[in-house]
C-alpha positions in Angstrom: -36.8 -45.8 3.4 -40.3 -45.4 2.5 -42.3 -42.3 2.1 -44.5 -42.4 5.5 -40.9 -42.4 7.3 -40.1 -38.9 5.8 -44.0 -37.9 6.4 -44.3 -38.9 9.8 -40.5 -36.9 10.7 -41.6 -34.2 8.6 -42.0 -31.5 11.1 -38.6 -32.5 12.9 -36.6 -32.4 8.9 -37.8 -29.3 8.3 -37.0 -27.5 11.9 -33.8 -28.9 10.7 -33.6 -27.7 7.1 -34.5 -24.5 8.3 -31.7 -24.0 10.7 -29.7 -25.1 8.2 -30.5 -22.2 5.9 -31.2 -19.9 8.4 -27.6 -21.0 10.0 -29.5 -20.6 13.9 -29.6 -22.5 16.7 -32.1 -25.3 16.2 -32.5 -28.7 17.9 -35.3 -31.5 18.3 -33.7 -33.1 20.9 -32.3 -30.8 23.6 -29.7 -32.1 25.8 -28.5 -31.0 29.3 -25.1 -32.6 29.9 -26.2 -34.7 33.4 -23.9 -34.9 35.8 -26.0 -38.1 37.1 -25.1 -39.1 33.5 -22.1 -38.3 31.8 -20.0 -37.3 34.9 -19.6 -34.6 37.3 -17.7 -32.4 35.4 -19.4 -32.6 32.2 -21.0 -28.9 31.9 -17.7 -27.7 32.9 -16.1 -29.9 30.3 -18.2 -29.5 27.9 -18.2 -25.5 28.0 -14.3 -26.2 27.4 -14.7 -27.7 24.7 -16.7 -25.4 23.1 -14.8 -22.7 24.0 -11.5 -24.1 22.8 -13.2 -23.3 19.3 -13.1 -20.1 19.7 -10.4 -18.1 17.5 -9.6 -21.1 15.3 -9.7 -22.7 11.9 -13.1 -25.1 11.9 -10.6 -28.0 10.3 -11.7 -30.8 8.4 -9.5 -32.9 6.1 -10.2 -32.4 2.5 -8.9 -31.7 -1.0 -8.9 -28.7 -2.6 -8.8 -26.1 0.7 -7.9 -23.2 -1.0 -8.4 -20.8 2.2 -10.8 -19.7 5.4 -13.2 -17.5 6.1 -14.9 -16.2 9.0 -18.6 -16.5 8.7 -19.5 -17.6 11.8 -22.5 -15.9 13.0 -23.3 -17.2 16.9 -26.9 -17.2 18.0 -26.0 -16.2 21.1 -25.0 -13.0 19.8 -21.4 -13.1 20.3 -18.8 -13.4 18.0 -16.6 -16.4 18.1 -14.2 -16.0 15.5 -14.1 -19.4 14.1 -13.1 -19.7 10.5 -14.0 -21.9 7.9 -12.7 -23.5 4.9 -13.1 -22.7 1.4 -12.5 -24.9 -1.4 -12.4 -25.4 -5.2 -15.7 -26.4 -5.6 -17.2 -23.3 -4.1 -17.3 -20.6 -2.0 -17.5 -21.3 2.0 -20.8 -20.4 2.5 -22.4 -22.8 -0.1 -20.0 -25.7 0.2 -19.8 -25.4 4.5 -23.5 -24.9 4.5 -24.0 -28.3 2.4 -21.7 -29.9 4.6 -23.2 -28.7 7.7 -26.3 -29.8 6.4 -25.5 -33.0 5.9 -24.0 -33.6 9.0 -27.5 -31.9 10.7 -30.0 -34.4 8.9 -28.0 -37.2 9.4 -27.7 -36.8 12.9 -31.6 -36.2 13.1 -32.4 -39.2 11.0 -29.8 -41.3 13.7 -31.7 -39.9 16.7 -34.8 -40.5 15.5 -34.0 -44.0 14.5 -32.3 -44.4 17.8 -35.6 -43.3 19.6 -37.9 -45.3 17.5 -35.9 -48.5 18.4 -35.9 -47.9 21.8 -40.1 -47.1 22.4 
């Protein structure tokens, strides 16, 4: 990719760099779950989903799990009780956070290549 990509999404990278660290709520492209578009019950469904989080191990399939911890912190306020793993090559906070990051820049980068293509 070439430098006036990452210079012209600067602003939206770091909103979500800082999240990241900051381990808020952040998001470039808020969505509202459209009944018009993704179904009537879709709010409902959604909310159920998210709920059904609540109280349980954040799983994802990888070596070297070597426990959980609960570090959740909602910015909402409220505690959800959602655990996460550690592993052997690093505590949870470091290794979760660089995971979550990951997984937060590379969805930005795919919505804004997806909005790009489509203007």
């Amino acid at each position: 990719m070439s430098q006036n990509w990452f210079e012209t999404h600067r602003e939206t990278l770091d909103g979500a760099i800082a999240a990241c660290e900051a381990r808020g709520y952040w998001s470039a492209y808020p969505e509202v779950p459209s009944g018009r578009i993704y179904g009537e019950d879709a709010k409902k469904d959604g909310m159920a989903a998210w709920k059904s989080r609540f109280g349980n191990n954040f799983a994802i399939d990888q070596p070297g799990i070597t426990g959980w911890v609960d570090t959740e912190r909602s910015s909402c306020g409220f505690k959800t009780d959602i655990t996460y793993l550690i592993n052997s090559a690093g505590s949870a906070p470091r290794s979760s956070g660089v995971l979550l990051a990951a997984g937060r820049l590379r969805f930005v980068a795919s919505r804004i290549l997806v909005e790009e293509s489509v203007v």
